[in-house]
Structure formats: C-alpha cells, structure tokens
N, C-alpha and C positions, 0 to 999 in steps of 0.2 A: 485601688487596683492600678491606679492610672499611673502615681507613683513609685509602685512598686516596679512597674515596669521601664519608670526611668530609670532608676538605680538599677536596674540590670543593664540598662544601656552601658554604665560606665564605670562594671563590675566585672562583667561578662567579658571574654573575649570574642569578637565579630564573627569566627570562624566558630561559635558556640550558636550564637545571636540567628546566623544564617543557616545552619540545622533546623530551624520550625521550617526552612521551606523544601521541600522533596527535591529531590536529583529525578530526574529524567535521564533514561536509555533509553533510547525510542529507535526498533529492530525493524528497519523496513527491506523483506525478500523481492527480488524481483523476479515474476512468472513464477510466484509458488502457487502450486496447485492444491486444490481441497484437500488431497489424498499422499502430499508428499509426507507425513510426520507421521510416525508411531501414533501421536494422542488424534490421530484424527483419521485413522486406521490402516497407514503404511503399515507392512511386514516384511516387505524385499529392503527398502531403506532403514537404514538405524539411527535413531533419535534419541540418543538414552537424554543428553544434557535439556534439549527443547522440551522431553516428555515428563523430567522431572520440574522445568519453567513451569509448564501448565499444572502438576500436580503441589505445586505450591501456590498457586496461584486461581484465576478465574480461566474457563475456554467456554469460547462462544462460538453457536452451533448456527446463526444466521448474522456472520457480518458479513460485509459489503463492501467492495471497491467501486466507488462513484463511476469508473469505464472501466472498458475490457480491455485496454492499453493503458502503457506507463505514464506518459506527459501529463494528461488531464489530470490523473489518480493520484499524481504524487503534487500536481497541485492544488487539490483541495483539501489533502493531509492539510498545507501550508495555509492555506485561506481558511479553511471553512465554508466552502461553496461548494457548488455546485459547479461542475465544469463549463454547462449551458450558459451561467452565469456570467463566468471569468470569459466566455469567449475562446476558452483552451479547449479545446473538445478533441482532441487527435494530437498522435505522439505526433514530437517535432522531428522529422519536418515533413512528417504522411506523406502520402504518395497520392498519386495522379491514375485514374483508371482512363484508356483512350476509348472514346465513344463512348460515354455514359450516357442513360437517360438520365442524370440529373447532372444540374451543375455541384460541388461542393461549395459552401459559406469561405469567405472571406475571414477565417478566423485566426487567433493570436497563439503567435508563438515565445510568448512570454508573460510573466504577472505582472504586470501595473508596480510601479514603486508606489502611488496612491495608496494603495492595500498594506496595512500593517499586519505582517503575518506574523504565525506561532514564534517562531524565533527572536523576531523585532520585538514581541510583545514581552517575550521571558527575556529579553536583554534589558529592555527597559526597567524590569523590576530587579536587575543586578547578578542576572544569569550568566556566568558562562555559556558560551555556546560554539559548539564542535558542528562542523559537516564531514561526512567521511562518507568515498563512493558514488554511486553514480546521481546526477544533479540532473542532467537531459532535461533543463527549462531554459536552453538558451538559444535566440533568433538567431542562428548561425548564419543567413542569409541580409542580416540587417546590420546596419553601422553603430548601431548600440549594444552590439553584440558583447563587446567587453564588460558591458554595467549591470550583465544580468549573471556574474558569477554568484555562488554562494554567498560570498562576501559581500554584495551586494543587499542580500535581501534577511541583512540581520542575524549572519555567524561568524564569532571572533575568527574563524580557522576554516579553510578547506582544504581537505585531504582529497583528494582523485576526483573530485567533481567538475566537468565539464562538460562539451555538450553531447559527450557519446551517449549514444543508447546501451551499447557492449562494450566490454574493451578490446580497443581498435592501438594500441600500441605493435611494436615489433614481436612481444610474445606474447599480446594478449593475457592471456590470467595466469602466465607465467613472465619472469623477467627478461628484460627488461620492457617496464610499464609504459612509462611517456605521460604519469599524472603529474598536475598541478599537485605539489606539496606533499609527494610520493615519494622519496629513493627507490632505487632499483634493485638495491639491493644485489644477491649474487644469483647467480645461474643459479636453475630450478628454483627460488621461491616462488610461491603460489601467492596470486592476489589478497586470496580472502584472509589469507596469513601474515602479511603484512599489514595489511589497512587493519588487522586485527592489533597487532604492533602497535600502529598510532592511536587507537582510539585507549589502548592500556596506560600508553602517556599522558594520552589528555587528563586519563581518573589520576593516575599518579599527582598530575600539575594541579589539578582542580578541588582532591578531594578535601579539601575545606572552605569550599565557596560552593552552593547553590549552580545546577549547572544542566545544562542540557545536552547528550552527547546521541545526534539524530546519526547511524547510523544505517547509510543505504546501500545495501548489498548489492554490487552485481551480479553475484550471483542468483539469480539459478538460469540467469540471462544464458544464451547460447555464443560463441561457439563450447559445444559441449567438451570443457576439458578438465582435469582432476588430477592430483597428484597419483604417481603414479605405484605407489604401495598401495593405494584405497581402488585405483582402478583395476588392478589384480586380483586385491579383494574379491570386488562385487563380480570380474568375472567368473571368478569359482563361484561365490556361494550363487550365481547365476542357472549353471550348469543342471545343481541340481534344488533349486527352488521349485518348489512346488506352486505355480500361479494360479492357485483356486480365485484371486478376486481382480485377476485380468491386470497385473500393475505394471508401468513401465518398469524395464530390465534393464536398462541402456546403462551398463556399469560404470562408463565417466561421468553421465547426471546422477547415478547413486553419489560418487564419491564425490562429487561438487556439494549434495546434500548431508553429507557425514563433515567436509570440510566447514560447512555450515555451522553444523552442531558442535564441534568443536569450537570453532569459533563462541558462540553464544554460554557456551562453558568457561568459556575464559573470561569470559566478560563478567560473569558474576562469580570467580571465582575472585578475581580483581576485587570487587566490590565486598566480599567479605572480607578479603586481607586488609583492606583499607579501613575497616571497621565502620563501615558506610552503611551497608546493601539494608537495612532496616529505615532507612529515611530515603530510600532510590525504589521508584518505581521502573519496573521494566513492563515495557509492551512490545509484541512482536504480530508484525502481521504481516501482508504480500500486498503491491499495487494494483494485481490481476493475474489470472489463471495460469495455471501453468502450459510453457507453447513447448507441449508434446501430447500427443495423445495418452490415455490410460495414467493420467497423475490427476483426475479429480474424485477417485473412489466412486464412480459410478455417475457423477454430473455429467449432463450433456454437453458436448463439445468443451472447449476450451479456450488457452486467451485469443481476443479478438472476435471472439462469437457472441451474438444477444444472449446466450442462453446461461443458465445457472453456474457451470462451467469454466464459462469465462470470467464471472464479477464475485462470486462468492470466494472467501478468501480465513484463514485458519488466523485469528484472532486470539491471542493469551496472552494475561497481564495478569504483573505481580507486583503488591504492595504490601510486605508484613506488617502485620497487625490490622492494616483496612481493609484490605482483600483476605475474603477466607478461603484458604487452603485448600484444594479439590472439587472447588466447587465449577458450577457450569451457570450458561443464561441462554436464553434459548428467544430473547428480544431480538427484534431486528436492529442494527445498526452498521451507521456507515461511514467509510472515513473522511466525511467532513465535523467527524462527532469530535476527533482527537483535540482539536487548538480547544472551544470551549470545557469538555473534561480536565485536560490538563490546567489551562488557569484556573479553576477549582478546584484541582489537589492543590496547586501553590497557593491558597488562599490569596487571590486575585482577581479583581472587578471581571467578571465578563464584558466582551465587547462585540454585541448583539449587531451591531453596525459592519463589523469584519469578519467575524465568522457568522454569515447571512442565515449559513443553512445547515448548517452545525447543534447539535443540542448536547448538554453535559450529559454523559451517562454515567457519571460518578455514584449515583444512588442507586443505578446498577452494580457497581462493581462491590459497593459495601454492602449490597444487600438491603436496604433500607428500603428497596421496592424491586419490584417484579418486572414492571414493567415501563413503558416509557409514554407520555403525552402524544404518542405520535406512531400513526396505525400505516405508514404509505412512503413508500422511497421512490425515487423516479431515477431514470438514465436518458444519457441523450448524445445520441453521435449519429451526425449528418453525413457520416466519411463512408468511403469504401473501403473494405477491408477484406477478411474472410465471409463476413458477412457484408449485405446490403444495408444503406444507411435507414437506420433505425429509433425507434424512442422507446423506452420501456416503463413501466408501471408495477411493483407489487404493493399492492394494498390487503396487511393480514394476509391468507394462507393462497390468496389468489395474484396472477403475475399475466399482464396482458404485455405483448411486445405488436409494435407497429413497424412494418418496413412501407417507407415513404414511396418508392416507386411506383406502387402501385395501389399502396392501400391496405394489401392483407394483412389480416391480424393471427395472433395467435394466442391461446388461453389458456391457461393452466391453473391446477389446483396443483400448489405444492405438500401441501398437506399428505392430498391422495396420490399426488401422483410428483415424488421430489427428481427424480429423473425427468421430466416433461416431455413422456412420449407417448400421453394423448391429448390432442389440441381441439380443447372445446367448447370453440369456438360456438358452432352449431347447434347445439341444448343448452346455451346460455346465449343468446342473443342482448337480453337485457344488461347482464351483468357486464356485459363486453361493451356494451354504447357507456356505459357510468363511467367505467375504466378510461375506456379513449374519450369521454370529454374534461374528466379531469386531468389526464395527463396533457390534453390542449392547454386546458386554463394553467395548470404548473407552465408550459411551457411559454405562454404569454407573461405568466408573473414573473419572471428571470427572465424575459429576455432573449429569450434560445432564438439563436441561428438558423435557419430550416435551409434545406437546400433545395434550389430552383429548376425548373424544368429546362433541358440545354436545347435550344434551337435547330442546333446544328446534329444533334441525333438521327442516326443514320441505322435503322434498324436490318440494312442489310449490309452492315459492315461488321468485321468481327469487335469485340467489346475489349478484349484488353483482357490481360491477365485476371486469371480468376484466382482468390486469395482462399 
C-alpha cells in the first residue's frame, strides 16, 4: 500500500494529490440573530440561497457563541478556548461604566502569538489562507498594534480586516471603503458586494491547492444600510406583511440580510463552476445575537444579554457525500468546537494543547453519533454591558446564569421553558448550588478574570449609562 502510494506521488499531479484534503469556507455573520433565516424561522426576510445551504447540508438547533459580543467570540473560532481563558472576554476596546460597584479585570485586547491558531495550523499543513472582513482582534490602544493584523496570526491575505468593530470608512458599507486590501471601487457599490468580489478571486487563484477562505461578514453589524432596490423592497412587502411571529421590519436590515444571501450564493455558485464544491466544506454561523430587538424568533433578549438571545446562534454546514442532506442535530455545541472539527475533516493531528476547549464534532456532522462526550457549556464576561457582569452554566436541558454584583442567580429549564421566563431559582435550590459550584471550579480551571469590588463606589452618585 505504502508503495502504491509513492508511485502516485510521482504520477499524479499535486493539484490532484491535494484534493484528499477539503477546502474550507468558513461563513462568519456578525450580530446574526436566531430568527434572521428562513431555515430557522424568518418569514418577513428571504433566504432562499442560505435555506437551501442548510437543506443540503446539517442545522443545528443548540449552538453556541462562547460571548454575547464579537472580540471574545471570533476569538475562540481562532483558538479553541474559551474566552475566560485567552483573557479576551469583551469586544475591543469595551467601554467603561462611571461608578460601578465592581471594578472590571484587567484583560487582553489581543491573542497571544504563543497560541497556534486555526489558520497557523491549516497553513502549516499547506493551506492557502484568505481573511476577508471584519478582524476587531486588534489592541488599537498598544504599540504592537500593527503585529496583530490578520496577517499576523496565519492568513496569506487580508481583505478589509482591521480594527473596526463596523465600517467606519467615508461610506461605510457603501463606497468608498477605507479597507486594508479593499478597492473602492465606484459610487454605490455595497460592502458585502465587493468583499464578495475578492473572496471569488481568492477560489478562482486557489482552486487547486487545499485552502481556507474564513470569511467575516460585517454585515448584519449596524449602521443599518442596504442597497437601495432591496430597501424598497422590503419597504412594500413591509406595508403589508402580516407580523403573526413579532419579527423585525426594519427594511434596510432585511435587505442587508438578502445582500447576505446573495452573497453566500455566489459563493457556492463559484464552487460548483470550479468543479470544487464536492471536496469544500461550507459552515456558516453568527459570533452573537442579533443587536435589534425581535430577530431571535422568540429568545429572550439579544446581543450583549446573559440570556439565550444573545449567545445562541444559527449553525449550517455542508459536506457532500459526509454530511447528509436535510438533516438536523439537536447536541449542544460551541464555537470553540470549529479549529478541532475542522483538523479532522483535513485529516490532521488534533492539537489538544491549542484548542483547550474545543472538541471535534465531526462524528456529529456524519452522523456516526448523536451525541457528544460532553453534557455542559459555560460563559463568562466580567464586563458591563446591557447586562451586569455575569458567568453562565448550561448543563443538559438546565442553564443557571450568575450576576457578580451581588450574587443573584437565575435558573432555567430550557427544555420547559426555551424562552426563559420563569426563573427557578426557588423550587430548585439544590440543583442551583451544583450549577454554581461547578461553574466556580470551570472558572478556576481556566483561569477567569473575576471582577473586583471598587472602593470608591458611591451609591449615591448616579452609575453611568445603562446599556
């Protein structure tokens, strides 16, 4: 066998040789909400391309964005940790609440070069690798701030990644841009349209080499803007929509979400023309909830909140021939699972040492099993935000969240109750100490930052903007 496979080494052509290893697209929305997509019960927004991703593919009905903000979330995509972990726990460059009763942690506004992330890892094994879109992992306030582009942390190419959270250009998500590795192209092109542009080059340049093409949507980020034949659109079919399940209306975030879908149709329209898309996995999923109200189909509250709302996020992945078509999973998972899964589609060592807290769910996605080794997710943000800084816990069909200030908790059965609006606390005493001392010990095992009581607390001054 052994020989057989050398005489293919030097029979074969390389661009033949490097088809055993899958292509990566890897679709990351920013502030998508449980409830923006057709397959996940949108009916005012249109998803036809996304809704046919998932009906060729896997949708998963409990994943997970490690925080209810971007920074942390998009870097344990990268790591495989836990945010508590990396010391990233709050978008860069959070904010400041005046007069808090707690202090916030002292924590990092960037990933360690130490850390070999998803990228480093698939380059190492001869990947191409693209970044396109928005990056927001960089200490903008620190003199290393140049060494933490994309480029830095293991992709041959960045397209629009810097340190914005939105685009902050002269036209914002219309031209012109003001990205690293952008054109501006002409009056009225739309962001998601162009950086759609480059990442069709990338498959064009790449599609005979093994490759990874991470793109990161600004979109569905705000300010809310849309080309403006889709914002016409959505404001007729507005008019007279019938809003039996309460959904956001706001016709320029519909047509940001249609500019989306289009996009994502291009993308594997590419991939068939290229006679690829059968050795290219696509996954698509959000960093945290969407920051509008009535886009998580009925979750409570939204990004920036403890609650389901903010961290549950729309999940769909497609592998022909390994992933079966229509199907669903209903395991919990979260995305520090992605860097360990994917070096096991590449047929590549796991590296149990960097992605800490990460587990493959490839046996998920082909069905080979149900479910996963692992019954318990945790969250952890010391910050102020819309909510008070918090830790959270679900373990199985139960979800305990902890606000630091003062101690209260809150308890939920997801099961009975997926909305979590009755907190029961109170008829479950037991079950709620188990909760909160295993989420101390997870929280001692990593390492988590806590925040400190401030001295200077002045409870008759007023507190500072409330988020």
């Amino acid at each position: 066998m052994k020989l057989i496979y050398l005489l293919l080494l030097f029979v074969l052509p390389s661009s033949l040789l490097a088809k055993e290893k899958p292509n990566f697209v890897f679709l990351l929305v920013d502030d998508l909400g449980w409830g923006d997509f057709g397959c996940y019960g949108a009916t005012f927004y249109e998803t036809p391309q996304i809704d046919k991703l998932a009906k060729d593919g896997m949708r998963f009905t409990n994943s997970y964005a490690a925080c209810t903000v971007c920074s942390p979330s998009r870097a344990s995509i990268l790591s495989g940790c836990y945010p508590a972990r990396l010391h990233l726990t709050d978008w860069i460059t959070g904010h400041n609440r005046n007069n808090p009763i707690l202090n916030i942690p002292q924590w990092k506004t960037k990933i360690d070069h130490q850390r070999v992330l998803l990228p480093e890892a698939l380059k190492a094994a001869d990947y191409a690798t693209a970044f396109l879109g928005k990056w927001h992992l960089m200490p903008i306030d620190q003199p290393d701030f140049d060494q933490h582009y994309p480029t830095s942390h293991g992709f041959d190419i960045n397209v629009g990644g810097r340190e914005w959270a939105q685009p902050k250009g002269p036209g914002k998500y219309f031209s012109p841009f003001g990205m690293p590795g952008l054109d501006d192209g002409k009056k009225g092109d739309f962001l998601t349209d162009k950086l759609t542009d480059a990442a069709l080059k990338f498959l064009d340049e790449k599609k005979d080499e093994p490759f990874l093409l991470y793109f990161s949507y600004y979109t569905l980020h705000g300010p809310n803007m849309a080309p403006p034949a889709l914002v016409k659109k959505y404001t007729a079919k507005a008019k007279t929509f019938d809003n039996k399940k309460n959904e956001n209306l706001n016709p320029k975030r519909a047509g940001m979400v249609e500019a989306l879908d289009n996009s994502v149709g291009r993308i594997v329209a590419k991939l068939e023309q290229l006679g690829i898309a059968d050795n290219t996995v696509i996954i698509l999923t959000g960093d945290n909830g969407g920051n509008a109200d009535n886009t998580t189909a009925g979750l409570r509250d939204f990004k920036g909140f403890s609650h389901e709302g903010g961290v549950r996020e729309p999940f769909v992945a497609k592998w022909p021939g390994k992933i079966a078509a229509g199907s669903s999973c209903d395991e919990m998972v979260i995305s520090t699972d992605f860097y360990p899964t994917m070096l096991e589609m590449a047929g590549l060592p796991l590296k149990p040492e960097q992605h800490q807290d990460g587990v493959s769910i490839l046996p998920l996605l082909t069905g080979k099993s149900q479910s996963l080794d692992r019954d318990t997710l945790y969250w952890h943000y010391p910050h102020y935000h819309r909510t008070l800084p918090y830790g959270a816990i679900r373990q199985g069909d139960w979800k305990l969240i902890e606000f630091f200030e003062k101690g209260t908790l809150e308890l939920f059965n997801l099961k009975t109750d997926p909305f979590e609006k009755n907190n029961l606390i109170e008829n479950n005493p037991e079950k709620a100490q188990a909760l909160l001392k295993n989420l101390a010990g997870w929280r001692k095992s990593v390492g988590a930052q806590m925040p400190t009581k401030n001295p200077d607390y002045d409870p008759n001054k007023p507190r500072g903007k409330k988020w």
